[in-house]
C-alpha positions in Angstrom: 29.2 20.6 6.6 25.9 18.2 5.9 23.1 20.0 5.5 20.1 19.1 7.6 17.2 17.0 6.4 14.2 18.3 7.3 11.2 16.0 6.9 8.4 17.4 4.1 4.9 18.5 5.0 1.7 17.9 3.2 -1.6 18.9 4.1 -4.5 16.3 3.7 -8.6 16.4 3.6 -9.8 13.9 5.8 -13.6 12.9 6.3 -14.5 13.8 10.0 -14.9 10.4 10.8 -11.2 9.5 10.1 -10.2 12.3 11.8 -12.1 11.1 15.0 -10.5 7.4 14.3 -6.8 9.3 14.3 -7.8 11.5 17.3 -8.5 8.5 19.1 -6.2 5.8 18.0 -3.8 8.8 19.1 -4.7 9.1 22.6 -5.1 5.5 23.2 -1.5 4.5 21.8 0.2 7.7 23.2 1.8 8.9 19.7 1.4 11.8 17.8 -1.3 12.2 15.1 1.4 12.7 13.0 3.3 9.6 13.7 -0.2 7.8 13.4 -0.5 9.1 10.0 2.9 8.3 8.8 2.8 5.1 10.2 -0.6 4.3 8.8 0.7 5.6 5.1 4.0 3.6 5.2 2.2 0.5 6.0 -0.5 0.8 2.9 2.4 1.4 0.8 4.8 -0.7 1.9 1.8 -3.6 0.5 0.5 -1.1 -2.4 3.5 0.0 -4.1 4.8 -3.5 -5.2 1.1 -4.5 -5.9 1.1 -1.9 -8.3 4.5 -3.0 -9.6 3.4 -6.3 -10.1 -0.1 -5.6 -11.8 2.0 -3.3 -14.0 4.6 -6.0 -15.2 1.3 -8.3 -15.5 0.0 -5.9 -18.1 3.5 -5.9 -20.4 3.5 -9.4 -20.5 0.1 -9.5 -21.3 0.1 -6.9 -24.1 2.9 -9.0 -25.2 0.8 -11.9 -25.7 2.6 -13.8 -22.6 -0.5 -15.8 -21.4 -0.5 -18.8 -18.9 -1.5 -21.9 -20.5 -4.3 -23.8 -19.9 -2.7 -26.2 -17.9 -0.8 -23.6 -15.8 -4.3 -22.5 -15.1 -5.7 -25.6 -14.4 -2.2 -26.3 -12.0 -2.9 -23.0 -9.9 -6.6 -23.8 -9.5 -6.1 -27.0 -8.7 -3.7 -26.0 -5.8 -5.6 -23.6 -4.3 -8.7 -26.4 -4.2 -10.5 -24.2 -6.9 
């Protein structure tokens, strides 16, 4: 027999105005303020997470002395009209 997954529950501080933007947001779209929240939360991490991965590798190369050149530098300005 598979036991059943129950979804977890945390509790969260918000400033009253957030709450207000939740309440509403809520009652416009017809959902939940709980399926606002989760759906708000899984799209910031969704971006966030791998951010954070990437800035992390960033740093291990770095403290490993793995630098862009000068002219990769100049290349990546240069492409974005900098």
């Amino acid at each position: 027999m598979n036991p059943t997954i129950k979804d977890a529950q945390i509790n969260v501080r918000l400033p009253a105005k957030l709450k207000s933007q939740i309440d509403a947001y809520a009652r416009q779209t017809g959902r939940s303020k709980s399926f606002v929240a989760v759906e708000a939360l899984s799209e910031y991490l969704a971006w966030r997470i791998p951010q954070i991965e990437d800035l992390t590798l960033a740093l291990k190369a770095a403290d490993q002395g793995d630098f862009a050149t000068e002219e990769e530098v100049n290349a990546a300005f240069a492409k974005h009209g900098v």
